[in-house]
C-alpha positions in Angstrom: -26.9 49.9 -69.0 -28.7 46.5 -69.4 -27.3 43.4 -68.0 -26.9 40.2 -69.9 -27.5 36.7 -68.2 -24.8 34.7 -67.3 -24.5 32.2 -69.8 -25.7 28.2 -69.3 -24.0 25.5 -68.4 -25.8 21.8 -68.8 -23.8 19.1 -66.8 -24.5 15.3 -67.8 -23.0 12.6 -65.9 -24.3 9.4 -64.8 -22.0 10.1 -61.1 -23.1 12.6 -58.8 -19.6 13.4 -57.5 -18.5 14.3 -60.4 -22.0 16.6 -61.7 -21.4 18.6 -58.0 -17.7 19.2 -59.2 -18.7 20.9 -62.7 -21.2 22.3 -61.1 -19.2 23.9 -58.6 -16.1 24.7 -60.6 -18.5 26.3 -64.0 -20.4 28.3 -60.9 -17.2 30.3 -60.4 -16.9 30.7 -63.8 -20.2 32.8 -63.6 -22.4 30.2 -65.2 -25.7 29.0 -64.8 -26.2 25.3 -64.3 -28.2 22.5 -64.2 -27.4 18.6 -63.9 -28.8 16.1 -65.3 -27.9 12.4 -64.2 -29.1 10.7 -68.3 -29.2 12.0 -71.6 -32.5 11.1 -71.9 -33.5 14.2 -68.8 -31.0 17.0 -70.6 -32.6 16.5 -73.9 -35.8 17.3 -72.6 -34.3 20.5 -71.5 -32.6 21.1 -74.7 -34.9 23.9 -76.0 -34.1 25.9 -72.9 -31.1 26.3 -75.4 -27.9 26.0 -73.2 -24.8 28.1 -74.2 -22.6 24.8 -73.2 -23.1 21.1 -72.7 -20.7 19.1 -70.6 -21.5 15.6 -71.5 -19.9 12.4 -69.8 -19.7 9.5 -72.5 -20.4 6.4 -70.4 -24.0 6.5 -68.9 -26.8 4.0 -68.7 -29.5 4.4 -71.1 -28.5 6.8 -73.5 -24.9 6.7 -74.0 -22.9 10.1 -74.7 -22.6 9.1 -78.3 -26.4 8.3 -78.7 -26.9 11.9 -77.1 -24.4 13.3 -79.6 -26.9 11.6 -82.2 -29.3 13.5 -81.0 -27.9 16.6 -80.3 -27.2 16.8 -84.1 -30.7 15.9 -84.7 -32.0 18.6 -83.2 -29.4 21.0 -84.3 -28.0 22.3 -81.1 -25.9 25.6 -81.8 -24.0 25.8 -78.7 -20.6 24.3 -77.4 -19.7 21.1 -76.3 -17.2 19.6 -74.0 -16.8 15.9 -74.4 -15.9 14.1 -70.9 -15.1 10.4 -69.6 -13.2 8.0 -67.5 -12.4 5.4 -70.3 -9.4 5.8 -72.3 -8.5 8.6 -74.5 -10.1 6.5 -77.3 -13.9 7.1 -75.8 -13.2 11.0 -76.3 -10.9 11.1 -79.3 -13.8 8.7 -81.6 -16.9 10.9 -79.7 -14.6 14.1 -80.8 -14.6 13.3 -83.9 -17.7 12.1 -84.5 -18.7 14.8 -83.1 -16.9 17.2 -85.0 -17.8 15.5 -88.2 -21.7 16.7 -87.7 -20.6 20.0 -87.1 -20.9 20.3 -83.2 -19.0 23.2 -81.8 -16.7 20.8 -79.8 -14.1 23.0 -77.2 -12.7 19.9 -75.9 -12.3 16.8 -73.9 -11.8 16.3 -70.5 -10.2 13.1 -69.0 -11.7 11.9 -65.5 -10.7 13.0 -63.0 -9.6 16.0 -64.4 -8.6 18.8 -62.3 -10.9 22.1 -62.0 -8.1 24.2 -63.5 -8.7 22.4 -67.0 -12.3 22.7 -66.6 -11.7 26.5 -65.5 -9.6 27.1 -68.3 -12.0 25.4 -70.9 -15.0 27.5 -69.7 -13.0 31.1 -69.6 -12.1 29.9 -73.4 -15.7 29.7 -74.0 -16.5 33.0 -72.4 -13.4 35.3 -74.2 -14.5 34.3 -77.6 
């Protein structure tokens, strides 16, 4: 009996409280991580092909729409999980966008959101 590899998990956000959280929280959920602190460093990681991508909208540099832009670009087939700490506005207009260039999008997280929803976002992932 083979065993497959856990799947990946990129985490992208600009605080590094918040990238030891997901990282912690997607660890338990049997994933493989890495955390990246810019866009601009997880897109040149991007054809180590990463099952998910937990991307935090409000970053300096690249922002997380200019990182969807590029995701799209170089048509990344995985899942996505949109985060921020701005209003629901920030992740309902990245959603859609997006959505609308055919990203698989599982959904957005709120910060601080609580390692349940992150938990139960990831076991989503993993089920289907």
């Amino acid at each position: 009996m083979t065993e497959t590899a856990p799947p990946t998990l990129f985490a992208v956000d600009d605080d590094q409280g918040m990238l030891d959280f997901i990282v912690r929280v997607a660890r338990l959920a049997g994933y493989q991580t890495q955390s990246f602190t810019n866009g601009k460093a997880m897109l040149q990681h991007l054809d180590e092909r990463p099952d998910v991508i937990i991307l935090d909208m409000t970053m300096p540099g690249l922002d997380g729409f200019e990182v969807i832009e590029a995701l799209v670009a170089r048509k990344y087939a995985g899942r996505l999980i949109i985060a921020s700490g701005f209003s629901g506005d920030v992740t309902h207009m990245a959603d859609l966008l997006a959505r609308g260039q055919k990203l698989d999008v599982v959904g957005t997280l709120t910060k601080p959101f609580r390692a349940a929803e992150l938990q139960e976002m990831l076991a989503s992932i993993q089920t289907q």
